[in-house]
C-alpha positions in Angstrom: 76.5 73.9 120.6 79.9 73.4 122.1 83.1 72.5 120.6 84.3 69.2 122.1 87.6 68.9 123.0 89.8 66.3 121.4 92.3 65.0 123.4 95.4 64.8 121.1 98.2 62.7 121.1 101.1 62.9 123.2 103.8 64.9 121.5 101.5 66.2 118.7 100.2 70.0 118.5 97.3 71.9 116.4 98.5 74.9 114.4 95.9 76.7 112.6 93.7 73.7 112.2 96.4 70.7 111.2 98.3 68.4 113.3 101.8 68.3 113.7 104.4 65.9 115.5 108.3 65.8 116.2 110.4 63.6 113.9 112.3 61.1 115.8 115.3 62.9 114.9 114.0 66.2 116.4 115.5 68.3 118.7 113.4 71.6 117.9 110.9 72.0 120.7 107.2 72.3 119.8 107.7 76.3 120.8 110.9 76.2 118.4 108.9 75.0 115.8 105.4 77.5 116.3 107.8 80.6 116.2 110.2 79.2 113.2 106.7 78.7 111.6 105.7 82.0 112.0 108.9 83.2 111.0 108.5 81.2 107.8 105.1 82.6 106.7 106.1 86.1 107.8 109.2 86.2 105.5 107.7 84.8 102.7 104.5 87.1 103.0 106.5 90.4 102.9 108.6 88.6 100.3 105.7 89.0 97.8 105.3 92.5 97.8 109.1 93.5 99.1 111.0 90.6 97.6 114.3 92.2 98.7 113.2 90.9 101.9 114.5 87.8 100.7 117.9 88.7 100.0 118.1 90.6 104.1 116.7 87.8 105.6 118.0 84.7 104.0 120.1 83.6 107.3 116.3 83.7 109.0 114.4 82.1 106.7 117.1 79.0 106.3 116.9 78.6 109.8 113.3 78.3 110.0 113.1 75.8 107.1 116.1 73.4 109.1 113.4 73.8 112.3 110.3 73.1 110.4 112.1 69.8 108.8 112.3 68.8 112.3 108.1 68.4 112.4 105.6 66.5 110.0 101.9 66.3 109.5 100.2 64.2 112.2 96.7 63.8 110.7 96.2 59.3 110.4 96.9 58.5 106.5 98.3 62.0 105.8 100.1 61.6 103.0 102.4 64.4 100.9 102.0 64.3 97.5 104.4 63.0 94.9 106.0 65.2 92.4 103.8 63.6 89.9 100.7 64.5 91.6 101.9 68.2 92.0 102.8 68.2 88.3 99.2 66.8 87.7 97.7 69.2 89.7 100.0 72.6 88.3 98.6 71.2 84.9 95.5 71.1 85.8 95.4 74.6 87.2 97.1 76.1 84.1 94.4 74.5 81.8 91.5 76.2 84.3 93.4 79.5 83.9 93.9 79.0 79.9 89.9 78.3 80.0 89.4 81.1 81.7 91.4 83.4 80.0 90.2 82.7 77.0 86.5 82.9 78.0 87.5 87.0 79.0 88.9 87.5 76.1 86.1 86.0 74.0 83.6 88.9 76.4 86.2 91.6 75.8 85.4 90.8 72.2 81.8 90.8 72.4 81.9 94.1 74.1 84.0 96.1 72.1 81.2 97.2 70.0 79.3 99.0 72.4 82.1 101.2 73.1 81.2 104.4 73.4 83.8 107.3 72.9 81.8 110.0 74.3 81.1 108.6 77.8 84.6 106.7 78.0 85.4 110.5 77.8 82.9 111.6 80.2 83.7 108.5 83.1 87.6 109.4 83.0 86.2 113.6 83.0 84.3 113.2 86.3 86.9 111.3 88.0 89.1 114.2 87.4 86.9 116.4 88.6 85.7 114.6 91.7 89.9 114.8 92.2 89.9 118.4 91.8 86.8 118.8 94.2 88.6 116.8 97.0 91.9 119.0 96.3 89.4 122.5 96.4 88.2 121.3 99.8 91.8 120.4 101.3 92.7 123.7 100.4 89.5 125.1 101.8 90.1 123.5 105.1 93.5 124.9 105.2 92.5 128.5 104.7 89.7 128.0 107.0 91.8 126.7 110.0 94.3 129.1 109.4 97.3 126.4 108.1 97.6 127.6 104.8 99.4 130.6 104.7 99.4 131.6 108.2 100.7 135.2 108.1 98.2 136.1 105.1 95.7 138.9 106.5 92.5 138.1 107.0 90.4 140.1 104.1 92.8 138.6 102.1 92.2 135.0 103.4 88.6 135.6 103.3 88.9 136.7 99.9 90.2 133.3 98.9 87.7 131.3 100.6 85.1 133.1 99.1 86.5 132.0 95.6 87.6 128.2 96.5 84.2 127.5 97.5 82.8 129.4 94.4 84.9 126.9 92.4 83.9 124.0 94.4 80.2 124.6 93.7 80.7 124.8 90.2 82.5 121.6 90.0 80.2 119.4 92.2 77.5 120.8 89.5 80.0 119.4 86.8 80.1 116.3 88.7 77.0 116.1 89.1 75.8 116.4 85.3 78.3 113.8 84.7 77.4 111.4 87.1 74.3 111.7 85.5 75.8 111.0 81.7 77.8 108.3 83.0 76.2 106.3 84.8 77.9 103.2 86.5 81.3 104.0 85.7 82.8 100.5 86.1 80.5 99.7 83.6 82.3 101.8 80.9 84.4 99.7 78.4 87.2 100.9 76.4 88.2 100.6 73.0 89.5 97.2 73.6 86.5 95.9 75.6 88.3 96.2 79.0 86.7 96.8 82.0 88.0 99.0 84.6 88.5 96.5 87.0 90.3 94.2 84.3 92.6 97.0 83.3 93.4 97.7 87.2 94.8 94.4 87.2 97.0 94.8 84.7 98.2 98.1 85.5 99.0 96.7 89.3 101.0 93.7 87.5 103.4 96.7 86.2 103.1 98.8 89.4 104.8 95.8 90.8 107.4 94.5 88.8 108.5 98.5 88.3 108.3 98.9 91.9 110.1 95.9 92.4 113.0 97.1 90.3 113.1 100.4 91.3 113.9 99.1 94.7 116.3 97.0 93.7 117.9 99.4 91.9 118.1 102.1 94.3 119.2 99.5 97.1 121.8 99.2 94.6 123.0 102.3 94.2 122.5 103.6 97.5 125.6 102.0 99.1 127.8 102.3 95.8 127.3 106.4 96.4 127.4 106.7 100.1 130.8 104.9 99.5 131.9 107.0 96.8 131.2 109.9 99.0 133.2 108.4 101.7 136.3 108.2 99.6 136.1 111.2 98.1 138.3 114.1 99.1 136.8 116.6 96.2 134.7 118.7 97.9 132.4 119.8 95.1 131.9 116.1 94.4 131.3 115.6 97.9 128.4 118.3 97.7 127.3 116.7 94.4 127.3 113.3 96.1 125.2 114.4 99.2 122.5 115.5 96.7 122.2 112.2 94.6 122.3 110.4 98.0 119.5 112.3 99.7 117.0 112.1 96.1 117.5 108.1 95.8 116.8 107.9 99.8 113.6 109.8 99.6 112.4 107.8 96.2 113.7 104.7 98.1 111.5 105.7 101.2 108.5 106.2 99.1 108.3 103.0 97.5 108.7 101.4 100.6 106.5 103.2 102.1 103.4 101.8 99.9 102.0 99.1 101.5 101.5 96.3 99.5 98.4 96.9 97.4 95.2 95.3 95.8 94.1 96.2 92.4 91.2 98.3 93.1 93.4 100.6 94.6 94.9 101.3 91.4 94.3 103.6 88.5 92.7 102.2 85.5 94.7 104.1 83.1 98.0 104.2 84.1 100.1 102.4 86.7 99.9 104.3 89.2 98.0 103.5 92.8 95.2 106.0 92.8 95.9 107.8 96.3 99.2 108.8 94.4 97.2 111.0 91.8 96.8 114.3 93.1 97.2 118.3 92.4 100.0 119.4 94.5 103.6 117.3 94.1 104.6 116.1 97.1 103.2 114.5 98.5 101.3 113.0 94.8 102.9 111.9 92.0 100.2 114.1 89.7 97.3 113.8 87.8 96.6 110.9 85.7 97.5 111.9 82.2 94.6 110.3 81.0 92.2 112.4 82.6 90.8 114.8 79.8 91.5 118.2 81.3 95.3 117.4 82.5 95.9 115.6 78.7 94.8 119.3 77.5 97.2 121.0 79.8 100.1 118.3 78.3 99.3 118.9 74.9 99.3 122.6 75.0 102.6 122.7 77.4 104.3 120.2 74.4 103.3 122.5 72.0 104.8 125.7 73.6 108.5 123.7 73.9 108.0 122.4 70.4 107.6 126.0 68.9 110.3 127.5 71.4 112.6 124.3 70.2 111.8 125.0 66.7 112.3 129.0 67.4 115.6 128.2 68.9 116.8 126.2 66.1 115.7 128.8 63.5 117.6 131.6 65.8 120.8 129.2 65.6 121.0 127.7 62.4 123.8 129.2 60.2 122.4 132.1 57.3 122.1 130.0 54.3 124.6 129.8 52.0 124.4 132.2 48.9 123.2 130.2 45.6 126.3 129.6 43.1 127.4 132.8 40.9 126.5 132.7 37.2 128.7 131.6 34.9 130.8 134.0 33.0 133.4 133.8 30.5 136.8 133.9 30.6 136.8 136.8 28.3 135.0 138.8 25.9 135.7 139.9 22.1 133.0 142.4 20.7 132.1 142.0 17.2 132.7 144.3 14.4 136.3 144.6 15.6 139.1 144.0 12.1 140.2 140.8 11.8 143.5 142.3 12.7 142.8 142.6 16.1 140.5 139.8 16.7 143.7 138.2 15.8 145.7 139.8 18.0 143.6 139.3 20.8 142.9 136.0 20.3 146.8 135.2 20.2 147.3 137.3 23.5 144.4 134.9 25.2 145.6 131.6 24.1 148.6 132.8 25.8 146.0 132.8 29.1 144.1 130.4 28.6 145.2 127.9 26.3 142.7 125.2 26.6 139.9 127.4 26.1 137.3 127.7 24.0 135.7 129.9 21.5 131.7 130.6 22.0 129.8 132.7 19.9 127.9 135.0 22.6 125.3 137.5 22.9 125.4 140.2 20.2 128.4 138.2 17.5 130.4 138.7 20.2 133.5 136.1 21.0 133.5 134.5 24.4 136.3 132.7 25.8 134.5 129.6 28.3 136.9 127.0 30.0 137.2 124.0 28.2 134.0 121.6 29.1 135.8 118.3 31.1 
């Protein structure tokens, strides 16, 4: 059946399905208005993911709110509601989100008793490996079409092809076996009771707000360095400067490059977007280090620097120092000596030593000891 037309009134226009009209006080034309609208939505909408955007285009998006104040609603008995209505309404909305966060968290309970170690293991296993097979057969097209190592002769390229499809049958065999043992893998709680989905929407929460300062940060610095370099007549520093310059550009340039991004596009692990986990770094960022195998790799290469560290400190640490000699005495009188010259001596070591003292010592014989303090 076809739409009929409704004539509208003079001066008002339909924008995406609501009525609008001029103020009396307006001098924006209806044209003015449509493009400072779109304006208005487009700023704001790259605002949310880029909110830097913002900041560059403050000037614009002014503008377009002075032009749309020119224009109101033209719907009969539209009415805009009060701020007590819109603090009714917010109220309203945080209860239905309180309900509702509480009703997960009261299923997250529930499930975390069917949590299952081994195939929480298996589902993050097989996503590795279903990584690794897409990585085997990049490569493999490479080396097939001649783009991977062009100048590498050809027994030697057939050689390698030979082997990267003998490792990508054996892990779509893993891949399959653990399909198998997993089952639905968005299924698979952990040990909290999370789903995959519920933890992706976390882990994009953080992806944000990091991303979102990273940018920031880097926008900051950015200008503060290439001015830095301007000034600087060093030339070392100058060199130094170039470098620092060129690595926040790039790391600027990819996090503006990612588009802004829904949750199931992110890793369920770890805040990363999954298109940035990947075996060869660029373009990726790496391997999830949740996945089982990678974790392995981690552990061992931690393990290695821990023993060289300790190896190192051993090699550098200072001989201990030798333990305290024994005591001995000042000096010795044998026994069976006449009393003579036990008195002789004795006068001749008070000379010496005359707070000593006398100790009778191994054998009857006299020992002179410092005096104890």
């Amino acid at each position: 059946m076809a739409r009929t037309s409704v004539t509208l009134p003079e001066g008002v226009i339909e924008v995406e399905g609501m009525l609008w009209k001029p103020k009396a006080s307006a001098t924006a034309t209806a044209e003015e208005f449509i493009a400072a609208r779109t304006r208005f939505v487009e700023i704001n909408r790259d605002g949310r993911w880029n909110p830097w955007v913002f900041d560059e285009r403050e000037a614009e998006l002014d503008e377009a709110s002075a032009t749309m104040d020119q224009w109101t609603r033209a719907e009969p008995g539209h009415r805009r509601l009060t701020m007590k209505q819109l603090e009714a309404r917010w109220e309203r909305e945080d209860r239905r989100l309180e309900r509702q966060r509480a009703a997960a968290e009261k299923q997250r309970e529930a499930r975390k008793q069917h949590y299952d170690q081994e195939r929480a293991h298996a589902r993050l296993a097989l996503i590795e490996n279903q990584s690794i097979v897409d990585h085997l057969q990049t490569e493999l097209a490479g080396f097939r079409d001649g783009s991977r190592f062009p100048a590498m002769p050809p027994d030697k390229r057939q050689k390698d092809i030979a082997e990267l499809e003998a490792q990508i049958e054996r892990a779509h065999k893993l891949v399959t076996r653990l399909e198998t043992d997993v089952g639905d893998p968005e299924e698979i709680i952990d040990k909290n009771g999370w789903l995959p989905r519920e933890r992706r929407e976390v882990m994009l929460f953080h992806y944000k707000y990091d991303r979102e300062f990273s940018g920031r940060d880097l926008r900051k610095q950015l200008p503060d360095l290439q001015a830095t370099h301007k000034a600087s007549k060093d030339r070392k520093e100058r060199s130094e400067l170039r470098v620092k310059i060129g690595m926040a550009q790039r790391k600027l340039d990819d996090l503006l490059a990612v588009p802004e991004l829904a949750a199931e596009q992110m890793c369920s692990e770890c805040t990363t977007p999954m298109f940035k986990h990947g075996w060869v770094t660029p373009p990726y960022d790496g391997p999830c280090p949740a996945w089982p195998g990678w974790a392995k790799r981690i552990q061992r290469v931690r393990e290695m620097l821990t023993a060289a560290a300790e190896e190192n400190k051993q090699r550098n640490e200072p001989p201990p120092a030798p333990p305290p000699p024994k005591p001995e005495p000042l000096a010795v009188i044998p026994s069976g000596l006449p009393i003579a010259e036990i008195t002789a001596r004795l006068t001749e070591l008070q000379k010496q030593f005359p707070d000593a003292e006398v100790r009778r010592g191994r054998a009857n014989r006299w020992e002179l000891w410092p005096a104890k303090s």
